[in-house]
C-alpha positions as CSV (number, residue, x, y, z in Angstrom):
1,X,32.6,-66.3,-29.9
2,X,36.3,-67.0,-28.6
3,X,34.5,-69.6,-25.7
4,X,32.4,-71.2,-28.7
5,X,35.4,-72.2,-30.6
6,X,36.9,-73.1,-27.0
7,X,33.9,-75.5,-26.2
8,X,34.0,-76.8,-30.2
9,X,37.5,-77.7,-29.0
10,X,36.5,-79.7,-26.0
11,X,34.5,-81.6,-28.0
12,X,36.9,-82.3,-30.9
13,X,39.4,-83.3,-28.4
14,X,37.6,-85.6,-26.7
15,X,38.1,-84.0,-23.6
16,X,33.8,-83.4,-22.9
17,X,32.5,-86.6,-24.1
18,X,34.9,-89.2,-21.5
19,X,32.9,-91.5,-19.4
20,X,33.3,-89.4,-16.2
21,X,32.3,-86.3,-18.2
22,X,28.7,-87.9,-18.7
23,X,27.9,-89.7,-15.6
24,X,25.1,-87.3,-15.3
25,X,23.4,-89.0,-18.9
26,X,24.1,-85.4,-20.5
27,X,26.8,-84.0,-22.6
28,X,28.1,-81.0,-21.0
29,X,28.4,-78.3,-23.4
30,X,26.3,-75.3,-25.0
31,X,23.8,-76.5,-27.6
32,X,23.9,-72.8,-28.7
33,X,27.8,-71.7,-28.4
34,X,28.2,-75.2,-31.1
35,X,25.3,-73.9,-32.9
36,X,26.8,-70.0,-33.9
37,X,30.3,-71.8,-34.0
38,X,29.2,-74.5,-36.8
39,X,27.1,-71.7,-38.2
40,X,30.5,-69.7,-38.7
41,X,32.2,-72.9,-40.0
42,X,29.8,-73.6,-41.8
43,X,29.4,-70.2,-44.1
44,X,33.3,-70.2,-44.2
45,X,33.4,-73.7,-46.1
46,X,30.3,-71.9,-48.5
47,X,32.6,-68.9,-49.2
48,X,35.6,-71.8,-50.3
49,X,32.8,-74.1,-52.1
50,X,31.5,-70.9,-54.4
51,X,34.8,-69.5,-55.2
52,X,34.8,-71.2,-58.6
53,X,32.4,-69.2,-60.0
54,X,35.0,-65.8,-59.3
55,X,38.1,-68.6,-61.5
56,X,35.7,-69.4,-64.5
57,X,34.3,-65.4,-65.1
58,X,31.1,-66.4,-64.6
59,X,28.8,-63.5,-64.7
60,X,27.2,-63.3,-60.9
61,X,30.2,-65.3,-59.4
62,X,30.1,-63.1,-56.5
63,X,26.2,-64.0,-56.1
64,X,27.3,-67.5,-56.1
65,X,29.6,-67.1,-53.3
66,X,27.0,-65.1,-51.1
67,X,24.6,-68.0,-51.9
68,X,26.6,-70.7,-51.4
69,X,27.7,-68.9,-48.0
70,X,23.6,-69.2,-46.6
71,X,23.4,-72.2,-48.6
72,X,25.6,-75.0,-46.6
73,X,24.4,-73.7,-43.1
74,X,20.8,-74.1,-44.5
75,X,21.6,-77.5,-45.8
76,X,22.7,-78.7,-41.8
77,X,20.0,-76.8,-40.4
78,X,16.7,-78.3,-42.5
79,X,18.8,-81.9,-42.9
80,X,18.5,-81.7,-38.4
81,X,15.5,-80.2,-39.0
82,X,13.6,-83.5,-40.8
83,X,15.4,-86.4,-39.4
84,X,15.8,-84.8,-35.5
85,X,12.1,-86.5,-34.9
86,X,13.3,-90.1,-36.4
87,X,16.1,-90.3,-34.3
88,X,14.0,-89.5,-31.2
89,X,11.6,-92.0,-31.8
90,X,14.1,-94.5,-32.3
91,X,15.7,-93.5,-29.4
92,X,12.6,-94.1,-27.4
93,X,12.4,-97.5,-28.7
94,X,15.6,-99.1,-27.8
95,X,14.6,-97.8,-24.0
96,X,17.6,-95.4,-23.9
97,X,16.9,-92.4,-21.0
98,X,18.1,-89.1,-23.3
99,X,16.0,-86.9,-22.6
100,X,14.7,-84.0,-25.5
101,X,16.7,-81.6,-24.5
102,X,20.1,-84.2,-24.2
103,X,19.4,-85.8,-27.9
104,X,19.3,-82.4,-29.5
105,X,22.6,-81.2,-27.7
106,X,24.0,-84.5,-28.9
107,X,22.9,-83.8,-32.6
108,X,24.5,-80.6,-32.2
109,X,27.7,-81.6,-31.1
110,X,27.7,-84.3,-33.9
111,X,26.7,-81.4,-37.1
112,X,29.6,-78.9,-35.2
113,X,32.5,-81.8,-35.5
114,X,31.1,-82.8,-39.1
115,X,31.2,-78.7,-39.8
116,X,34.9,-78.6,-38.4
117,X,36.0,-81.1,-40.5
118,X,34.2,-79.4,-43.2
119,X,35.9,-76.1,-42.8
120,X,39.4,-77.9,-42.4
121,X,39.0,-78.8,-46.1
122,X,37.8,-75.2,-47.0
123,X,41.1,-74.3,-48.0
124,X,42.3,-77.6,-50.4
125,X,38.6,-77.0,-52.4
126,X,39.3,-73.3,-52.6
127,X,43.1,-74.3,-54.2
128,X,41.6,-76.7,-56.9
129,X,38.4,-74.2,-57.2
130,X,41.5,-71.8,-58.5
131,X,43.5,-74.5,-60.4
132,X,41.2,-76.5,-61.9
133,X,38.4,-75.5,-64.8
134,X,36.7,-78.8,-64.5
135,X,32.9,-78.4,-63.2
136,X,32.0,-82.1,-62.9
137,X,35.5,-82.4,-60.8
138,X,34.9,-79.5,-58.7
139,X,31.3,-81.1,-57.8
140,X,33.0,-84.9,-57.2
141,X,35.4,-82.9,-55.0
142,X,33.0,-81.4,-52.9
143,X,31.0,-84.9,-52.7
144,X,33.7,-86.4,-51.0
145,X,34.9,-83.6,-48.9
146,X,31.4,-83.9,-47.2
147,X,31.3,-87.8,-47.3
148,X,34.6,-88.0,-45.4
149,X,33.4,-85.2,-43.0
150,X,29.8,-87.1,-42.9
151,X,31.4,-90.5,-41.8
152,X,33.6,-88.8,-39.5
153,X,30.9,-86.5,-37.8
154,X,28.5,-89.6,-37.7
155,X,31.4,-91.8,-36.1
156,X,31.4,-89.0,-33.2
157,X,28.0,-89.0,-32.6
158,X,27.6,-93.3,-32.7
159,X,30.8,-93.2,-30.3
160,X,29.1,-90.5,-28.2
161,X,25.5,-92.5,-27.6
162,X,27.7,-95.5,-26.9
163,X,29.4,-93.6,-23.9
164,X,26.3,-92.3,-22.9
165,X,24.3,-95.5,-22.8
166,X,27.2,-97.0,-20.8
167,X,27.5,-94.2,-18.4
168,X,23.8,-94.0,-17.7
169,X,23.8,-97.8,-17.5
170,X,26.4,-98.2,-15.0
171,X,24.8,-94.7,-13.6
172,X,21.8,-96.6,-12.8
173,X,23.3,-99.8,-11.8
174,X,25.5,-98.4,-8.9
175,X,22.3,-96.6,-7.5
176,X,20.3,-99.3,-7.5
177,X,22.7,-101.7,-5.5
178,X,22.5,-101.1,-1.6
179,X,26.1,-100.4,-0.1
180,X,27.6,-103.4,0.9
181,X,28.8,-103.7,4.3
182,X,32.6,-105.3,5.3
183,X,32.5,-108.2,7.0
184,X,33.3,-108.3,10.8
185,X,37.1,-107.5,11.8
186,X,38.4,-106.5,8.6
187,X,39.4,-103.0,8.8
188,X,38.2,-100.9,5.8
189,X,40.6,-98.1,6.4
190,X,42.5,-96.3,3.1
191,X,45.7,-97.4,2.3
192,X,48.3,-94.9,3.1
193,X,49.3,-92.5,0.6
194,X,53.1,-92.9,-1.0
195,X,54.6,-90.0,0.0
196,X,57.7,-90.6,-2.8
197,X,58.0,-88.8,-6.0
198,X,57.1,-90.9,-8.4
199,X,53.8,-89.6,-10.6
200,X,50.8,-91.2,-10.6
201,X,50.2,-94.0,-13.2
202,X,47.8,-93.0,-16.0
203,X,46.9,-94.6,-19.3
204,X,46.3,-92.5,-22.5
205,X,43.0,-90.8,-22.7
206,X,40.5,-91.8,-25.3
207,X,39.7,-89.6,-28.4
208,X,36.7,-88.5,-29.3
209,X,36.3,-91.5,-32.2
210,X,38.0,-94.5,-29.5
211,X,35.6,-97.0,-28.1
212,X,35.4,-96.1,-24.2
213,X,33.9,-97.9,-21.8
214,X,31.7,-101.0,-22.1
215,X,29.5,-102.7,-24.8
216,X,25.9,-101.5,-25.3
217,X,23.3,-103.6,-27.4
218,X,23.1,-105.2,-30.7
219,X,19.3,-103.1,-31.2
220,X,21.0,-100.0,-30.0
221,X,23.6,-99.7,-32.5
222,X,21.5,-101.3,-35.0
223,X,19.2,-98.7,-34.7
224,X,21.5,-96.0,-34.4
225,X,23.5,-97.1,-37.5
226,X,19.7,-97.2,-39.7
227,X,19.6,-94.0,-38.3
228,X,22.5,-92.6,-39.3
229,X,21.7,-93.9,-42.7
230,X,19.0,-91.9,-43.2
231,X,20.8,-88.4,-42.2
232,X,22.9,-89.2,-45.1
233,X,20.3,-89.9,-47.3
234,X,18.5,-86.8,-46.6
235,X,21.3,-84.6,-46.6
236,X,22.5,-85.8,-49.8
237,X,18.6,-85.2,-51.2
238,X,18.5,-81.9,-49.3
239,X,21.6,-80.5,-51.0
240,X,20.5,-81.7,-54.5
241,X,17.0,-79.2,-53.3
242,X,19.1,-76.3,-52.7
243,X,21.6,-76.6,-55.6
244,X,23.7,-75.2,-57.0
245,X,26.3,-74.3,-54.6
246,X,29.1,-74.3,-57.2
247,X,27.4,-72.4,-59.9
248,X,27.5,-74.3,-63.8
249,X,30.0,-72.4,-65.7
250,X,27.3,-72.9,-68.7
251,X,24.5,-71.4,-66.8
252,X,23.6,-68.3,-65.3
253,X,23.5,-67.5,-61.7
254,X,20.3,-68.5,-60.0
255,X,19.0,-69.2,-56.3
256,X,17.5,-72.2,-57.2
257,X,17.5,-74.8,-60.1
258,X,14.9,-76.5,-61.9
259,X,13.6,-79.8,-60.0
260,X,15.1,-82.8,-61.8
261,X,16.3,-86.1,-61.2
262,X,17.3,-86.8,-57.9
263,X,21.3,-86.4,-56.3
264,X,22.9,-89.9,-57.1
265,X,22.0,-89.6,-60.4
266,X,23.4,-86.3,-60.7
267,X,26.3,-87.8,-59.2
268,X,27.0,-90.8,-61.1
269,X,26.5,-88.4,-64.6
270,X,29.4,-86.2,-63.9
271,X,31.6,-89.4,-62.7
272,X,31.1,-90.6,-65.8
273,X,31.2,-87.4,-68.0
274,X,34.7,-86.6,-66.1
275,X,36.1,-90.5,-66.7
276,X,35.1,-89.7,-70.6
277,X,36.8,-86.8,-71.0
C-alpha cells in the first residue's frame, strides 16, 4: 500500500504528469495502486464526514459512520461509473489519440488527487463535526469541502489532457518530419562539454495545476470543460441518491432516504434555514 501512496505522491507533485513523462501519449502510473489508495482516502474522509452523528447522541451514530465510510467511495466509483462513457465519446470527437485504457488511468489519477484533497480536510470537518451542533452547517461545510476539492481535482485532470494532447502532438509531429541533413562543410560535431564547476542551468519545474507546454484547441478544451460540467452535476445528483452521509439529528438512522427533491434544492434550503437562524 506504502508504493500506492508513493505513486499518489508522484502525481500530486507533479513529478508523473511533465511533458517528458508522457511523450509516450500515456500517463505512467498504476490505474489500480490510485484506485485502493483513493479508495483508503476516500473511507477515511467518510469516517470524519459521519462523526457528527457520535457529538449529537444520535441513536445509530456508529451506523452512520460505518455508512458514511462505504458511502463516499461509492459516490466516486458510480459518479466514474456514469459519465466515464461521455467523456470518451467526446474524446473521440475532438480527434484526440487516448486510447481506452489511457482515458481511464487519466480519470483515475484525476478522482485520487480530488480524494487527496478530500482527506486533507477530513480532519477540519471532524473539529467542527465535534464543535458545532448545527446540521444545516455541517451539510454547507461538507458542500464546499468537496467543491473546493472538485475544482481542484478537475483542474488536474484539464491540465493533464492538455499536456497530453501537446505531447502526442509534438510526438507525432517530430516522427513525421524526415531528418534533416546539414549542409555541405559545416561540421555538426557537439560542442565540447565545460568541464568547470558551475551546475547546470535549470528553470523551476511545473506543478501538477501549471500550464506546461503549448496551446491545444479551442474544441478541445471546450469540450473538456462541458465535460467536466457534467461530472459535477452528476456527482452532486449522485450524492443527494445516496444520502445521508451526515445523519439528521431529527431522524433516525437509515441506509437510504426517501426520494425527494433533487440536491440544489436541498442545498439552497439549509443556506437559507442557517442565514435565518
Amino acid at each position: 500500500m506504502f508504493k500506492h501512496f508513493k505513486n499518489l505522491d508522484r502525481v500530486l507533485r507533479g513529478d508523473a504528469t511533465r511533458l517528458e513523462e508522457l511523450r509516450s501519449g500515456r500517463l505512467e502510473v498504476s490505474a489500480t495502486g490510485l484506485a485502493l489508495a483513493g479508495l483508503v482516502l476516500a473511507a477515511l474522509y467518510g469516517i470524519c464526514m459521519g462523526s457528527y452523528g457520535i457529538v449529537t447522541g444520535k441513536e445509530g451514530g456508529w451506523m452512520q459512520i460505518i455508512s458514511s465510510m462505504i458511502k463516499v467511495p461509492a459516490l466516486f466509483a458510480l459518479t466514474l461509473l456514469v459519465t466515464f462513457p461521455s467523456l470518451y465519446v467526446f474524446n473521440a470527437l475532438v480527434g484526440s489519440r487516448l486510447s481506452l485504457q489511457s482515458m481511464l488511468r487519466l480519470l483515475v489519477a484525476g478522482i485520487a488527487v480530488m480524494l487527496a484533497l478530500l482527506a486533507s480536510f477530513g480532519t477540519i470537518v471532524a473539529f467542527f463535526g465535534f464543535t458545532s451542533t448545527s446540521y444545516n452547517f455541517m451539510k454547507l461545510l461538507n458542500v464546499l469541502v468537496f467543491a473546493v476539492s472538485g475544482v481542484i481535482g478537475l483542474s488536474f485532470l484539464l491540465q493533464t489532457l492538455h499536456r497530453l494532447s501537446v505531447s502526442m502532438h509534438d510526438y507525432s509531429s517530430s516522427r513525421d518530419l524526415p531528418p534533416l541533413s546539414p549542409p555541405l562543410g559545416v561540421d555538426v560535431r557537439p560542442a565540447p562539454q565545460s568541464t568547470g564547476d558551475q551546475p547546470p542551468i535549470t528553470g523551476p519545474r511545473p506543478g501538477a495545476l501549471d500550464r506546461d507546454g503549448g496551446d491545444v484547441g479551442r474544441n478541445v478544451k471546450t469540450v473538456f470543460r462541458i465535460w467536466v460540467v457534467v461530472f459535477g452535476l452528476v456527482g452532486a445528483q449522485m450524492s443527494w441518491v445516496l444520502r445521508p452521509f451526515i445523519g439528521d439529528p431529527g431522524l433516525p438512522f437509515a441506509w437510504f432516504r426517501q426520494r425527494q427533491g433533487n440536491f440544489f434544492e436541498d442545498v439552497w434550503r439549509s443556506l437559507m434555514q442557517l442565514m435565518q437562524g
